[in-house]
C-alpha positions as CSV (number, residue, x, y, z in Angstrom):
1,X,0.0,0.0,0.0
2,X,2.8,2.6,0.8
3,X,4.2,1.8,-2.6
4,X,1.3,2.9,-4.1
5,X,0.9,5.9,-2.2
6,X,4.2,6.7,-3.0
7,X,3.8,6.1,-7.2
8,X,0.6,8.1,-6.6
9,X,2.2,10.8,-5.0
10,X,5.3,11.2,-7.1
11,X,2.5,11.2,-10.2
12,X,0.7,14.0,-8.9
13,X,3.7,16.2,-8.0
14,X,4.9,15.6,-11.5
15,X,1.8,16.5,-13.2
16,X,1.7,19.7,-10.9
17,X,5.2,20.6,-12.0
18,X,4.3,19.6,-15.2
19,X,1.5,21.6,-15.6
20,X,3.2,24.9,-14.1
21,X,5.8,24.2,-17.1
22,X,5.9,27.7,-19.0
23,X,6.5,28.1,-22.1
24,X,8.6,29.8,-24.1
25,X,8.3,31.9,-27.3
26,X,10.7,33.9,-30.1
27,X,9.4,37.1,-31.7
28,X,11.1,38.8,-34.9
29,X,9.5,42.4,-35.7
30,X,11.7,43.0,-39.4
31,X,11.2,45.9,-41.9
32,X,11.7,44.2,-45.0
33,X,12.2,47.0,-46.9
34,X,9.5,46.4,-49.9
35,X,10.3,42.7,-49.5
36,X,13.8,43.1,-49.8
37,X,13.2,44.5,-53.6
38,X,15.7,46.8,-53.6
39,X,18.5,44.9,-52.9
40,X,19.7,42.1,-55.3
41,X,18.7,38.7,-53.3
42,X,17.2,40.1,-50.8
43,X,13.5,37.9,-50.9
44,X,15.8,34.8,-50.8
45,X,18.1,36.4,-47.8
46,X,14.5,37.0,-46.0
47,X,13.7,33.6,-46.8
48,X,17.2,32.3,-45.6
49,X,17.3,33.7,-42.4
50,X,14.2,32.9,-41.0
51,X,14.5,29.8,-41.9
52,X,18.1,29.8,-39.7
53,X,16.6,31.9,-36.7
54,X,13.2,30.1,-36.7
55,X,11.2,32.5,-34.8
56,X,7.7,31.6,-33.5
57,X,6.4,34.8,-34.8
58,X,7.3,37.3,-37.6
59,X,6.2,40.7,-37.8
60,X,7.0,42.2,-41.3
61,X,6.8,46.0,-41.8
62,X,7.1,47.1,-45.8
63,X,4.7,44.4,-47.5
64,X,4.5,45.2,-51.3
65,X,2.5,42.2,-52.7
66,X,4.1,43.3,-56.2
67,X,2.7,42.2,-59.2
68,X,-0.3,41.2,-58.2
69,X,1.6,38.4,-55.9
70,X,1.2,37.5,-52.5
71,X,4.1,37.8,-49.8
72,X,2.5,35.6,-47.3
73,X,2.3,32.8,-49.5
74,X,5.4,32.8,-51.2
75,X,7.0,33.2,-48.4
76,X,5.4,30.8,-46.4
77,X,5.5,28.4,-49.5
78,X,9.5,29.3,-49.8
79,X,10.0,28.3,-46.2
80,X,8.3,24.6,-46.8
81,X,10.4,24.2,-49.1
82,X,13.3,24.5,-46.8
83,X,11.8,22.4,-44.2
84,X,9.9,25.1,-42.3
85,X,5.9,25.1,-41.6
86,X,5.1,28.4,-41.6
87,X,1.1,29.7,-41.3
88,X,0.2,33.5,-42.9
89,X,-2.3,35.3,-44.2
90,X,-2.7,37.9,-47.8
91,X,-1.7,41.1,-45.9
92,X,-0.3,44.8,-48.0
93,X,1.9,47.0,-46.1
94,X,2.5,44.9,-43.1
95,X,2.6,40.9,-42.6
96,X,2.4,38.1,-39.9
97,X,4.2,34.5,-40.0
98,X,3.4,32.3,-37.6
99,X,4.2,28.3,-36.3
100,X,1.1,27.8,-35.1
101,X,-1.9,27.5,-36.8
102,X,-3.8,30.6,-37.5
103,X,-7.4,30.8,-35.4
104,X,-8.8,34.0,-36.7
105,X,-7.3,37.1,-38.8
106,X,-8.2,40.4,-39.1
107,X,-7.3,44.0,-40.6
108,X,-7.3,45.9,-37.8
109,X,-6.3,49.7,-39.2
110,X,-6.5,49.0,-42.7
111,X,-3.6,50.5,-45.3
112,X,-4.7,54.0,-46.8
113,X,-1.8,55.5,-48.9
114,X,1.1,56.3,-46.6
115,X,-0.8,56.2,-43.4
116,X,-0.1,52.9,-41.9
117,X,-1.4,49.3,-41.4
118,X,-1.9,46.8,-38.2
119,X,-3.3,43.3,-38.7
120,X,-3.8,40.4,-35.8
121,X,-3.7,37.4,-36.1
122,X,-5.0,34.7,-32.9
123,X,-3.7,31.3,-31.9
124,X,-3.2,29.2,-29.1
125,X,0.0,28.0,-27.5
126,X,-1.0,25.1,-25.5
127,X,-4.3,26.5,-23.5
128,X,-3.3,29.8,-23.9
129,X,-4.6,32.0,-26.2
130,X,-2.6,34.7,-28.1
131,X,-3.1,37.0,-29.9
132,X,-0.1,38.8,-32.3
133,X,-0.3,42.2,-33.9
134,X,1.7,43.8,-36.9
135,X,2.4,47.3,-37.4
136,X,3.6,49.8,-39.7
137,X,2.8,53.1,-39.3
138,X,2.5,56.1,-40.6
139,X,5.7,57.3,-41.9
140,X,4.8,60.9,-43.5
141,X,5.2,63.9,-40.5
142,X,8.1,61.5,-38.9
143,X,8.7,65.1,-36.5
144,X,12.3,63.4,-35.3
145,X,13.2,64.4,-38.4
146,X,12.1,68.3,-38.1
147,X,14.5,67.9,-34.8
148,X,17.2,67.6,-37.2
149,X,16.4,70.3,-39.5
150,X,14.6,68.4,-42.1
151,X,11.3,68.7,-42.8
152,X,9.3,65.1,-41.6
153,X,6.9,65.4,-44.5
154,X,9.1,66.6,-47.9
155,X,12.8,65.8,-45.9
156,X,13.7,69.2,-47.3
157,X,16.2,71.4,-44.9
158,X,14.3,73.6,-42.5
159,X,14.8,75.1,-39.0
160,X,14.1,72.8,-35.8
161,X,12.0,73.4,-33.5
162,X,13.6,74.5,-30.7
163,X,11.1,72.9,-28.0
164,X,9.2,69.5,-27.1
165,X,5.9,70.8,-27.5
166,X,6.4,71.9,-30.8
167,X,7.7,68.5,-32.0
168,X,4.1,66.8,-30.6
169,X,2.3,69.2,-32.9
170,X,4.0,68.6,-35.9
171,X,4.0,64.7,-35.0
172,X,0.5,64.9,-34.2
173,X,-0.2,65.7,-37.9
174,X,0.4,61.8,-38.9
175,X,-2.2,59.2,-38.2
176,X,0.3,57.0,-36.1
177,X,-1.6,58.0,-32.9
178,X,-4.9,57.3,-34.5
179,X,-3.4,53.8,-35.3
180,X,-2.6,53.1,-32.3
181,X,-5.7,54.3,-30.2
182,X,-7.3,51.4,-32.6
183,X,-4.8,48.3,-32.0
184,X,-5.4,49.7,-27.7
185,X,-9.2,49.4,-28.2
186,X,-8.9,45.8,-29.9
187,X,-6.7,44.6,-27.4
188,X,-8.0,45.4,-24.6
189,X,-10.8,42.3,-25.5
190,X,-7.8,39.9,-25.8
191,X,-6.0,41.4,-22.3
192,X,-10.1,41.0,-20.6
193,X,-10.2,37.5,-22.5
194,X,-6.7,36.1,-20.9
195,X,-4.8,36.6,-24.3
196,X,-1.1,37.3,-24.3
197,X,-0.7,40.2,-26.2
198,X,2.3,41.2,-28.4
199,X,2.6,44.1,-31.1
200,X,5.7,44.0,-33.2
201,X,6.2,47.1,-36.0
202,X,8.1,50.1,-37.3
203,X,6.4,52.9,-35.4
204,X,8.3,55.5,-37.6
205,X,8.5,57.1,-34.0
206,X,10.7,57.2,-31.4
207,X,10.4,55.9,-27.8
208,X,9.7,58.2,-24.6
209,X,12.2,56.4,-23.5
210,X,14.6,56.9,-25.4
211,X,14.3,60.8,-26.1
212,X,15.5,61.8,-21.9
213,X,18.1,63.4,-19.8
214,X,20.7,61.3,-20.8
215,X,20.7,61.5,-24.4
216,X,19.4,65.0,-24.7
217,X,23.0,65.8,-26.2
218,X,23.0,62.9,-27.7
219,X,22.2,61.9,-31.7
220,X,21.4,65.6,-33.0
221,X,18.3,65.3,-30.3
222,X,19.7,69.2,-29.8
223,X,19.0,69.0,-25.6
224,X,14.9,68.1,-26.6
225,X,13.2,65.5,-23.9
226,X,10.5,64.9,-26.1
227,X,7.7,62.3,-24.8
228,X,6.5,60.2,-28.0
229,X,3.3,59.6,-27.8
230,X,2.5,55.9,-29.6
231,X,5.0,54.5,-26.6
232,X,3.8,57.1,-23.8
233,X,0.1,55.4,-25.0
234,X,1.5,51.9,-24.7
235,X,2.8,52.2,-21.5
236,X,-0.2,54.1,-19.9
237,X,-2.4,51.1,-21.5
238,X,0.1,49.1,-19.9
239,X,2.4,47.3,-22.3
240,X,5.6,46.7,-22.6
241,X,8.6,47.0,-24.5
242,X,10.7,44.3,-24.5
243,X,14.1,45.5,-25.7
244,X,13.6,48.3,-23.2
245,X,12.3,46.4,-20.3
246,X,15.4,44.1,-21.0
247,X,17.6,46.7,-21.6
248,X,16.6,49.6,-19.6
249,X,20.0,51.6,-19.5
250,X,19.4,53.6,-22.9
251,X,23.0,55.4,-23.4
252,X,24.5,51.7,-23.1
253,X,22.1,50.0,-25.1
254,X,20.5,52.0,-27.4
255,X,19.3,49.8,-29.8
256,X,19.3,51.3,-32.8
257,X,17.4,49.9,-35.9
258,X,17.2,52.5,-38.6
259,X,19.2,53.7,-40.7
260,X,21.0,50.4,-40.7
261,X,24.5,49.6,-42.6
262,X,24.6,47.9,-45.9
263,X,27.1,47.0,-48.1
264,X,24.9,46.4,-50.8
265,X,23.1,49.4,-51.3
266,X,24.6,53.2,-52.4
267,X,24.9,55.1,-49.0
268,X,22.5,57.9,-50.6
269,X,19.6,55.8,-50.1
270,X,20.2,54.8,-46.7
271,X,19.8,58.2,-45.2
272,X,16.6,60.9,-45.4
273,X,18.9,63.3,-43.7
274,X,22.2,63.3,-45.3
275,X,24.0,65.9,-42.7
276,X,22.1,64.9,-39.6
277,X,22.8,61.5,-37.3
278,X,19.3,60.3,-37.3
279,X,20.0,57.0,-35.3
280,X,16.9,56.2,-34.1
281,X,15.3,53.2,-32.7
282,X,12.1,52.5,-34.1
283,X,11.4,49.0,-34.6
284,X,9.7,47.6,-31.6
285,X,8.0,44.3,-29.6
286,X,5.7,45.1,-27.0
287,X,3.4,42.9,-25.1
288,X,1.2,42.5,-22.4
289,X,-0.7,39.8,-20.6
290,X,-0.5,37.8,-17.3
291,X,2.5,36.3,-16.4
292,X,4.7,37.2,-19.6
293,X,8.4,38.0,-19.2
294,X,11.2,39.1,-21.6
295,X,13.9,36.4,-21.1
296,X,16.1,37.4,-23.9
297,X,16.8,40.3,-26.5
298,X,18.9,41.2,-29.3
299,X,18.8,43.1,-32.2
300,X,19.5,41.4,-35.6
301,X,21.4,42.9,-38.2
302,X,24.1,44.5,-39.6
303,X,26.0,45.6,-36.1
304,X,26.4,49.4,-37.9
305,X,24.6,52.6,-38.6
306,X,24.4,55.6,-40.5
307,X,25.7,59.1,-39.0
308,X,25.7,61.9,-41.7
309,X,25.8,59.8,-44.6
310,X,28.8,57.7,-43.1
311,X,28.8,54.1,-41.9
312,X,29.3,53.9,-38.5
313,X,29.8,50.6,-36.4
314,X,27.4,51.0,-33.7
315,X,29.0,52.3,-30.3
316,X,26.8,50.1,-27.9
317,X,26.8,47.2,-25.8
318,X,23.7,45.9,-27.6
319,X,23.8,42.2,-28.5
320,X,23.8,41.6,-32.0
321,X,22.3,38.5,-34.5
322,X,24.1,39.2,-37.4
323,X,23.3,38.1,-40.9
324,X,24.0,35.4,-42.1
325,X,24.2,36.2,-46.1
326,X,22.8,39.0,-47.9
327,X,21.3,42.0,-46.2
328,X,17.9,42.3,-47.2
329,X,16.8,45.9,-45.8
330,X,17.9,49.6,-44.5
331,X,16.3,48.9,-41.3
332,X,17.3,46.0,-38.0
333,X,15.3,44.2,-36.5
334,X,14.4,43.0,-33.1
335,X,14.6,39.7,-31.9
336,X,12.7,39.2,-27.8
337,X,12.4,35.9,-26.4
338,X,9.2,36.0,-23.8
339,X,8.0,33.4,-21.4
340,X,4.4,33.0,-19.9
Protein backbone atom coordinates (compact mmCIF):
# COMPACT_ATOMS: atom_id res chain seq x y z
CA UNK A 1 0.00 0.00 0.00
CA UNK A 2 2.84 2.58 0.83
CA UNK A 3 4.24 1.82 -2.57
CA UNK A 4 1.26 2.89 -4.14
CA UNK A 5 0.94 5.91 -2.17
CA UNK A 6 4.18 6.71 -2.96
CA UNK A 7 3.79 6.06 -7.24
CA UNK A 8 0.61 8.14 -6.62
CA UNK A 9 2.25 10.81 -4.96
CA UNK A 10 5.30 11.19 -7.13
CA UNK A 11 2.48 11.21 -10.24
CA UNK A 12 0.72 14.03 -8.90
CA UNK A 13 3.66 16.16 -8.00
CA UNK A 14 4.94 15.64 -11.51
CA UNK A 15 1.77 16.49 -13.18
CA UNK A 16 1.69 19.67 -10.88
CA UNK A 17 5.21 20.56 -12.04
CA UNK A 18 4.34 19.57 -15.17
CA UNK A 19 1.46 21.59 -15.63
CA UNK A 20 3.24 24.87 -14.15
CA UNK A 21 5.76 24.22 -17.10
CA UNK A 22 5.87 27.67 -19.03
CA UNK A 23 6.50 28.11 -22.10
CA UNK A 24 8.63 29.84 -24.10
CA UNK A 25 8.28 31.90 -27.31
CA UNK A 26 10.70 33.91 -30.14
CA UNK A 27 9.41 37.07 -31.74
CA UNK A 28 11.06 38.84 -34.90
CA UNK A 29 9.54 42.41 -35.75
CA UNK A 30 11.66 43.01 -39.44
CA UNK A 31 11.17 45.88 -41.90
CA UNK A 32 11.69 44.19 -44.96
CA UNK A 33 12.23 47.03 -46.91
CA UNK A 34 9.54 46.43 -49.86
CA UNK A 35 10.31 42.68 -49.53
CA UNK A 36 13.80 43.13 -49.78
CA UNK A 37 13.17 44.47 -53.56
CA UNK A 38 15.74 46.83 -53.58
CA UNK A 39 18.49 44.91 -52.91
CA UNK A 40 19.67 42.05 -55.28
CA UNK A 41 18.67 38.72 -53.31
CA UNK A 42 17.22 40.08 -50.82
CA UNK A 43 13.51 37.94 -50.95
CA UNK A 44 15.76 34.79 -50.80
CA UNK A 45 18.09 36.43 -47.84
CA UNK A 46 14.48 36.96 -45.97
CA UNK A 47 13.69 33.61 -46.78
CA UNK A 48 17.23 32.29 -45.64
CA UNK A 49 17.32 33.69 -42.42
CA UNK A 50 14.15 32.90 -40.98
CA UNK A 51 14.51 29.78 -41.95
CA UNK A 52 18.05 29.76 -39.68
CA UNK A 53 16.61 31.90 -36.75
CA UNK A 54 13.15 30.12 -36.68
CA UNK A 55 11.23 32.46 -34.79
CA UNK A 56 7.74 31.56 -33.52
CA UNK A 57 6.36 34.81 -34.80
CA UNK A 58 7.29 37.30 -37.56
CA UNK A 59 6.16 40.73 -37.76
CA UNK A 60 6.98 42.23 -41.33
CA UNK A 61 6.84 45.98 -41.76
CA UNK A 62 7.08 47.15 -45.77
CA UNK A 63 4.69 44.37 -47.50
CA UNK A 64 4.45 45.18 -51.34
CA UNK A 65 2.46 42.19 -52.73
CA UNK A 66 4.15 43.26 -56.16
CA UNK A 67 2.68 42.16 -59.15
CA UNK A 68 -0.27 41.15 -58.17
CA UNK A 69 1.59 38.42 -55.87
CA UNK A 70 1.19 37.47 -52.52
CA UNK A 71 4.13 37.82 -49.82
CA UNK A 72 2.54 35.60 -47.33
CA UNK A 73 2.28 32.82 -49.47
CA UNK A 74 5.42 32.85 -51.17
CA UNK A 75 7.00 33.16 -48.40
CA UNK A 76 5.41 30.79 -46.45
CA UNK A 77 5.54 28.38 -49.46
CA UNK A 78 9.52 29.25 -49.80
CA UNK A 79 9.96 28.26 -46.23
CA UNK A 80 8.33 24.58 -46.75
CA UNK A 81 10.40 24.24 -49.05
CA UNK A 82 13.32 24.49 -46.77
CA UNK A 83 11.83 22.39 -44.15
CA UNK A 84 9.91 25.10 -42.28
CA UNK A 85 5.85 25.13 -41.62
CA UNK A 86 5.14 28.42 -41.57
CA UNK A 87 1.07 29.73 -41.32
CA UNK A 88 0.16 33.50 -42.92
CA UNK A 89 -2.27 35.26 -44.20
CA UNK A 90 -2.70 37.87 -47.75
CA UNK A 91 -1.66 41.08 -45.87
CA UNK A 92 -0.34 44.77 -48.04
CA UNK A 93 1.90 46.96 -46.11
CA UNK A 94 2.53 44.92 -43.10
CA UNK A 95 2.55 40.86 -42.60
CA UNK A 96 2.39 38.14 -39.91
CA UNK A 97 4.15 34.54 -40.02
CA UNK A 98 3.36 32.31 -37.64
CA UNK A 99 4.20 28.30 -36.33
CA UNK A 100 1.10 27.76 -35.14
CA UNK A 101 -1.94 27.49 -36.77
CA UNK A 102 -3.83 30.64 -37.52
CA UNK A 103 -7.37 30.77 -35.44
CA UNK A 104 -8.79 34.05 -36.75
CA UNK A 105 -7.29 37.10 -38.77
CA UNK A 106 -8.19 40.44 -39.10
CA UNK A 107 -7.29 44.03 -40.62
CA UNK A 108 -7.29 45.89 -37.80
CA UNK A 109 -6.31 49.65 -39.20
CA UNK A 110 -6.51 49.04 -42.73
CA UNK A 111 -3.61 50.48 -45.31
CA UNK A 112 -4.66 54.01 -46.79
CA UNK A 113 -1.79 55.47 -48.94
CA UNK A 114 1.13 56.29 -46.62
CA UNK A 115 -0.77 56.19 -43.40
CA UNK A 116 -0.08 52.87 -41.93
CA UNK A 117 -1.35 49.33 -41.36
CA UNK A 118 -1.87 46.77 -38.19
CA UNK A 119 -3.29 43.27 -38.72
CA UNK A 120 -3.85 40.41 -35.81
CA UNK A 121 -3.66 37.38 -36.05
CA UNK A 122 -4.97 34.71 -32.90
CA UNK A 123 -3.68 31.29 -31.86
CA UNK A 124 -3.19 29.15 -29.07
CA UNK A 125 0.04 27.96 -27.49
CA UNK A 126 -1.04 25.08 -25.50
CA UNK A 127 -4.25 26.52 -23.50
CA UNK A 128 -3.33 29.82 -23.90
CA UNK A 129 -4.61 32.00 -26.19
CA UNK A 130 -2.58 34.75 -28.15
CA UNK A 131 -3.13 37.04 -29.93
CA UNK A 132 -0.14 38.78 -32.35
CA UNK A 133 -0.28 42.19 -33.87
CA UNK A 134 1.66 43.84 -36.88
CA UNK A 135 2.35 47.29 -37.39
CA UNK A 136 3.63 49.81 -39.75
CA UNK A 137 2.83 53.14 -39.31
CA UNK A 138 2.46 56.13 -40.62
CA UNK A 139 5.70 57.35 -41.87
CA UNK A 140 4.75 60.88 -43.50
CA UNK A 141 5.23 63.92 -40.46
CA UNK A 142 8.06 61.50 -38.87
CA UNK A 143 8.65 65.08 -36.46
CA UNK A 144 12.34 63.37 -35.32
CA UNK A 145 13.20 64.44 -38.42
CA UNK A 146 12.15 68.32 -38.12
CA UNK A 147 14.50 67.88 -34.82
CA UNK A 148 17.22 67.62 -37.16
CA UNK A 149 16.40 70.25 -39.53
CA UNK A 150 14.63 68.44 -42.09
CA UNK A 151 11.34 68.74 -42.82
CA UNK A 152 9.26 65.08 -41.57
CA UNK A 153 6.86 65.45 -44.49
CA UNK A 154 9.11 66.56 -47.89
CA UNK A 155 12.82 65.77 -45.90
CA UNK A 156 13.72 69.24 -47.31
CA UNK A 157 16.25 71.38 -44.86
CA UNK A 158 14.29 73.58 -42.53
CA UNK A 159 14.80 75.12 -39.03
CA UNK A 160 14.06 72.81 -35.81
CA UNK A 161 12.00 73.41 -33.49
CA UNK A 162 13.59 74.46 -30.68
CA UNK A 163 11.05 72.86 -28.02
CA UNK A 164 9.24 69.46 -27.12
CA UNK A 165 5.86 70.83 -27.47
CA UNK A 166 6.41 71.95 -30.80
CA UNK A 167 7.68 68.54 -31.98
CA UNK A 168 4.10 66.76 -30.63
CA UNK A 169 2.30 69.20 -32.86
CA UNK A 170 4.04 68.58 -35.95
CA UNK A 171 4.03 64.71 -35.03
CA UNK A 172 0.50 64.93 -34.16
CA UNK A 173 -0.19 65.74 -37.88
CA UNK A 174 0.43 61.76 -38.88
CA UNK A 175 -2.20 59.16 -38.22
CA UNK A 176 0.30 57.03 -36.13
CA UNK A 177 -1.60 57.98 -32.93
CA UNK A 178 -4.87 57.31 -34.50
CA UNK A 179 -3.37 53.77 -35.32
CA UNK A 180 -2.56 53.09 -32.31
CA UNK A 181 -5.71 54.27 -30.21
CA UNK A 182 -7.29 51.43 -32.60
CA UNK A 183 -4.79 48.34 -31.96
CA UNK A 184 -5.38 49.69 -27.72
CA UNK A 185 -9.24 49.42 -28.24
CA UNK A 186 -8.85 45.83 -29.91
CA UNK A 187 -6.67 44.58 -27.40
CA UNK A 188 -8.03 45.39 -24.56
CA UNK A 189 -10.75 42.28 -25.53
CA UNK A 190 -7.80 39.89 -25.78
CA UNK A 191 -5.96 41.42 -22.29
CA UNK A 192 -10.10 41.00 -20.60
CA UNK A 193 -10.16 37.46 -22.46
CA UNK A 194 -6.67 36.08 -20.93
CA UNK A 195 -4.81 36.59 -24.30
CA UNK A 196 -1.05 37.28 -24.26
CA UNK A 197 -0.66 40.19 -26.19
CA UNK A 198 2.29 41.19 -28.43
CA UNK A 199 2.63 44.06 -31.06
CA UNK A 200 5.69 44.04 -33.18
CA UNK A 201 6.15 47.14 -36.00
CA UNK A 202 8.06 50.06 -37.25
CA UNK A 203 6.41 52.90 -35.38
CA UNK A 204 8.29 55.48 -37.58
CA UNK A 205 8.46 57.09 -34.04
CA UNK A 206 10.69 57.24 -31.36
CA UNK A 207 10.43 55.95 -27.84
CA UNK A 208 9.75 58.23 -24.56
CA UNK A 209 12.22 56.35 -23.50
CA UNK A 210 14.57 56.86 -25.41
CA UNK A 211 14.28 60.79 -26.06
CA UNK A 212 15.55 61.81 -21.95
CA UNK A 213 18.07 63.43 -19.82
CA UNK A 214 20.69 61.27 -20.85
CA UNK A 215 20.67 61.49 -24.37
CA UNK A 216 19.37 64.96 -24.69
CA UNK A 217 22.96 65.80 -26.25
CA UNK A 218 23.03 62.92 -27.75
CA UNK A 219 22.22 61.89 -31.72
CA UNK A 220 21.40 65.59 -33.04
CA UNK A 221 18.30 65.26 -30.33
CA UNK A 222 19.65 69.20 -29.85
CA UNK A 223 19.02 69.04 -25.63
CA UNK A 224 14.92 68.15 -26.60
CA UNK A 225 13.20 65.54 -23.95
CA UNK A 226 10.54 64.89 -26.13
CA UNK A 227 7.65 62.31 -24.76
CA UNK A 228 6.46 60.21 -27.99
CA UNK A 229 3.29 59.58 -27.79
CA UNK A 230 2.48 55.90 -29.58
CA UNK A 231 4.99 54.52 -26.62
CA UNK A 232 3.79 57.05 -23.85
CA UNK A 233 0.08 55.42 -24.98
CA UNK A 234 1.46 51.87 -24.70
CA UNK A 235 2.82 52.21 -21.48
CA UNK A 236 -0.18 54.14 -19.95
CA UNK A 237 -2.41 51.08 -21.53
CA UNK A 238 0.10 49.08 -19.88
CA UNK A 239 2.39 47.33 -22.32
CA UNK A 240 5.60 46.74 -22.60
CA UNK A 241 8.60 47.05 -24.53
CA UNK A 242 10.70 44.34 -24.54
CA UNK A 243 14.08 45.51 -25.69
CA UNK A 244 13.64 48.31 -23.22
CA UNK A 245 12.32 46.44 -20.34
CA UNK A 246 15.36 44.12 -20.97
CA UNK A 247 17.59 46.70 -21.55
CA UNK A 248 16.57 49.64 -19.63
CA UNK A 249 19.95 51.64 -19.50
CA UNK A 250 19.44 53.56 -22.90
CA UNK A 251 22.96 55.41 -23.38
CA UNK A 252 24.55 51.72 -23.14
CA UNK A 253 22.09 50.01 -25.11
CA UNK A 254 20.53 52.02 -27.42
CA UNK A 255 19.31 49.80 -29.80
CA UNK A 256 19.25 51.33 -32.81
CA UNK A 257 17.41 49.90 -35.87
CA UNK A 258 17.15 52.54 -38.58
CA UNK A 259 19.25 53.73 -40.70
CA UNK A 260 20.96 50.35 -40.74
CA UNK A 261 24.50 49.63 -42.56
CA UNK A 262 24.56 47.89 -45.85
CA UNK A 263 27.10 46.99 -48.14
CA UNK A 264 24.89 46.37 -50.75
CA UNK A 265 23.13 49.38 -51.28
CA UNK A 266 24.62 53.16 -52.36
CA UNK A 267 24.86 55.11 -49.05
CA UNK A 268 22.47 57.90 -50.56
CA UNK A 269 19.56 55.76 -50.09
CA UNK A 270 20.25 54.81 -46.66
CA UNK A 271 19.80 58.24 -45.18
CA UNK A 272 16.58 60.86 -45.38
CA UNK A 273 18.88 63.33 -43.72
CA UNK A 274 22.22 63.26 -45.26
CA UNK A 275 24.05 65.93 -42.67
CA UNK A 276 22.11 64.95 -39.56
CA UNK A 277 22.82 61.46 -37.29
CA UNK A 278 19.28 60.26 -37.31
CA UNK A 279 19.97 57.02 -35.26
CA UNK A 280 16.92 56.23 -34.05
CA UNK A 281 15.30 53.21 -32.68
CA UNK A 282 12.08 52.48 -34.12
CA UNK A 283 11.36 49.01 -34.63
CA UNK A 284 9.75 47.57 -31.62
CA UNK A 285 7.99 44.33 -29.57
CA UNK A 286 5.73 45.14 -27.00
CA UNK A 287 3.38 42.92 -25.10
CA UNK A 288 1.19 42.50 -22.42
CA UNK A 289 -0.69 39.85 -20.58
CA UNK A 290 -0.52 37.82 -17.28
CA UNK A 291 2.49 36.34 -16.39
CA UNK A 292 4.68 37.22 -19.61
CA UNK A 293 8.35 37.98 -19.22
CA UNK A 294 11.18 39.11 -21.56
CA UNK A 295 13.91 36.38 -21.09
CA UNK A 296 16.12 37.43 -23.90
CA UNK A 297 16.79 40.27 -26.49
CA UNK A 298 18.94 41.16 -29.33
CA UNK A 299 18.77 43.11 -32.24
CA UNK A 300 19.53 41.40 -35.63
CA UNK A 301 21.38 42.94 -38.23
CA UNK A 302 24.14 44.45 -39.55
CA UNK A 303 26.03 45.62 -36.10
CA UNK A 304 26.44 49.37 -37.94
CA UNK A 305 24.62 52.61 -38.62
CA UNK A 306 24.44 55.63 -40.46
CA UNK A 307 25.66 59.09 -39.00
CA UNK A 308 25.73 61.87 -41.69
CA UNK A 309 25.83 59.78 -44.63
CA UNK A 310 28.80 57.66 -43.13
CA UNK A 311 28.77 54.14 -41.89
CA UNK A 312 29.28 53.90 -38.52
CA UNK A 313 29.84 50.63 -36.41
CA UNK A 314 27.42 50.96 -33.67
CA UNK A 315 28.99 52.26 -30.28
CA UNK A 316 26.80 50.11 -27.95
CA UNK A 317 26.80 47.17 -25.77
CA UNK A 318 23.67 45.90 -27.63
CA UNK A 319 23.82 42.20 -28.52
CA UNK A 320 23.82 41.56 -32.02
CA UNK A 321 22.28 38.51 -34.45
CA UNK A 322 24.09 39.22 -37.41
CA UNK A 323 23.34 38.14 -40.86
CA UNK A 324 23.99 35.39 -42.11
CA UNK A 325 24.24 36.18 -46.11
CA UNK A 326 22.84 39.02 -47.88
CA UNK A 327 21.34 42.02 -46.16
CA UNK A 328 17.95 42.32 -47.24
CA UNK A 329 16.83 45.92 -45.83
CA UNK A 330 17.93 49.63 -44.45
CA UNK A 331 16.25 48.93 -41.26
CA UNK A 332 17.34 45.99 -38.05
CA UNK A 333 15.25 44.25 -36.52
CA UNK A 334 14.38 42.98 -33.12
CA UNK A 335 14.64 39.72 -31.91
CA UNK A 336 12.69 39.17 -27.81
CA UNK A 337 12.39 35.91 -26.38
CA UNK A 338 9.20 35.97 -23.79
CA UNK A 339 7.99 33.35 -21.38
CA UNK A 340 4.44 33.03 -19.93
Amino acid sequence: MRRIHSVLLSFFIATSISARKSTEVTVLQWNVWQEGSVVPGGFEAIVDEIARLRPDFVTFSEVRNYNNTDFSQRITEALKQRGETYYGFYSYDSGLLSRYPIEENITVFPENKDHGSIYKLTTRIGKRPVSVYTAHLDYQDCAYYDVRGYDGNTWKPTTPPSDAATVIALSDRSWRDNAIDIFLNEARHDIADGHVVIIGGDFNEPSHQDWICATAQLYDHRGLVVPWTVTTKLAESGFHDAYRTFFPDVVKYPGFTYPSANPLVDISRLTWAPEADERERIDYVWFKGEGVSVVDAKIFGPDSSICRSQVVKDDSSDPFITPSGVWPTDHKGVWIKLRF
